[in-house]
Steps between C-alpha positions, in 0.01 A plus 500: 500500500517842264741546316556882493727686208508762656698453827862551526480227753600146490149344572309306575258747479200291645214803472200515375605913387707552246565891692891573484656785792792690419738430843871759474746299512782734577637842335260523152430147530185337527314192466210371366349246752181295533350463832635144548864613398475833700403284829802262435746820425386634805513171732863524334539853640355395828780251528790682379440807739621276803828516316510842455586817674208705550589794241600189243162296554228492226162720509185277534215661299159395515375355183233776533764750480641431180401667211290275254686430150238266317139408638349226285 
């Protein structure tokens, strides 16, 4: 396992790349996610949408779509 400094996220951040994505968050919030903590946020997402309404569910972004914050 990494450990990465750079993520917002809670680990572990088992990845061999060190590359952090920004992912919004909500209003002029984002955060700064490894690919590890990005797939678990998402799997999160994935879950919490069957709760949801369809106008209240969350987007699911690729990671490809997010804008690179730190490449190392």
């Amino acid at each position: 396992m990494t450990e990465n400094l750079n993520c917002d996220g809670p680990g572990p951040h088992n990845q061999t790349s060190l590359e952090v994505r920004i992912l919004n968050i909500g209003g002029d919030s984002n955060a700064i996610l490894c690919l590890s903590c990005f797939a678990r946020a998402m799997l999160f997402r994935k879950r919490r949408n069957k709760d949801l309404l369809n106008e209240n569910q969350f987007k699911i972004p690729e990671w490809s779509s997010l804008k690179i914050y730190l490449s190392v």
